[in-house]
C-alpha positions in Angstrom: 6.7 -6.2 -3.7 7.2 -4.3 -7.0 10.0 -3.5 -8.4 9.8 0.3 -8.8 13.1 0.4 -11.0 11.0 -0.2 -14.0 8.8 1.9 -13.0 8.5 6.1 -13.9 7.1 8.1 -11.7 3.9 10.9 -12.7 4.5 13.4 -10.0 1.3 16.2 -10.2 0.0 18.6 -7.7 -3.2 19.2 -7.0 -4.6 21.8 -4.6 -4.9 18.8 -1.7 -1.8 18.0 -2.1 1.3 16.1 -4.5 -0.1 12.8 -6.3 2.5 10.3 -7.1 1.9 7.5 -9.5 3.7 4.8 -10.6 2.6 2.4 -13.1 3.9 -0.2 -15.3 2.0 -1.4 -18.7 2.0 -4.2 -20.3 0.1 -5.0 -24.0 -1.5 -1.5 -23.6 -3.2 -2.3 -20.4 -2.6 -1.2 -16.8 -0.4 -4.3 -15.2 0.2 -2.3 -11.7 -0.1 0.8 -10.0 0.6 2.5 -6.9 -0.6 5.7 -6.0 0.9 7.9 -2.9 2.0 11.4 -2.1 -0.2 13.9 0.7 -4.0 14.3 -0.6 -6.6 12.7 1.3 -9.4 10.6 0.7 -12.6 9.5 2.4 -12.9 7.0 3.0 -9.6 5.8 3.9 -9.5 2.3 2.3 -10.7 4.9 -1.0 -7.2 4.3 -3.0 -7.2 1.0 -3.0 -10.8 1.0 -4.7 -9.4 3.3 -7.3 -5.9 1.1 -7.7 -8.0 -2.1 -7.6 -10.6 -0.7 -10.9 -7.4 0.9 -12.7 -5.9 -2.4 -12.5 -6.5 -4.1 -16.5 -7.7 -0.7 -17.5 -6.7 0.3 -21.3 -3.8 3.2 -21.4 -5.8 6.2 -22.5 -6.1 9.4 -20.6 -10.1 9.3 -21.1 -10.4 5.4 -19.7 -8.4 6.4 -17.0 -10.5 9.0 -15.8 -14.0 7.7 -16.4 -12.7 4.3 -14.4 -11.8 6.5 -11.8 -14.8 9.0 -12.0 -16.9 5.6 -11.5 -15.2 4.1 -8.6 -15.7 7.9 -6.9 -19.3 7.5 -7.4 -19.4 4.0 -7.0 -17.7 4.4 -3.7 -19.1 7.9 -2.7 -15.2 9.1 -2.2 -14.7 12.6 -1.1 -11.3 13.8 -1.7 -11.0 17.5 -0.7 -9.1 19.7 -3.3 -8.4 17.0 -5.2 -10.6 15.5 -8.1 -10.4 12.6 -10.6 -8.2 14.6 -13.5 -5.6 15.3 -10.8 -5.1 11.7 -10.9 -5.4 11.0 -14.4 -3.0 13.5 -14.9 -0.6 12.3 -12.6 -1.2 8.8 -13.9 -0.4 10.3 -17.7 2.7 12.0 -16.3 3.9 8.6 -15.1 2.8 6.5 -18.7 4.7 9.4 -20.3 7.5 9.3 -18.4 
């Protein structure tokens, strides 16, 4: 379980729906993050591909986004009103607190 306390939250909405990210850092890199709110993505098990690449990933809004423009390719995700920048910029939101 992680402890959100030390964790701030990017809140961003998209036009499918809020994104809510929390993420904690640790020597520049991505330690952990959890991604929630009510957008959808095909196929389900989707986030967890995106949270699982993210993982390790260097804190900069333009490796955030290719990693997760990658795993949508990658993983052929379809999310519908909702593309990779809304998550990088919810993601940001959250590093910026």
């Amino acid at each position: 379980m992680m402890d959100l306390t030390k964790m701030k939250p990017g809140i961003h909405k998209s036009k499918g729906g809020l994104i809510r990210s929390f993420v904690t850092v640790e020597n520049g890199m991505i330690k952990d993050i959890t991604i929630s709110g009510d957008f959808f993505l095909f196929p389900e098990e989707a986030i967890f591909k995106v949270l699982e690449q993210l993982k390790g990933a260097p804190v900069s809004r333009e490796e955030i986004q290719r990693n997760i423009e990658e795993t949508y390719l990658r993983e052929n995700i379809q999310s519908p009103g909702t593309s990779p920048a809304d998550f990088t910029e919810s993601i940001m939101k959250a590093l910026e607190g």
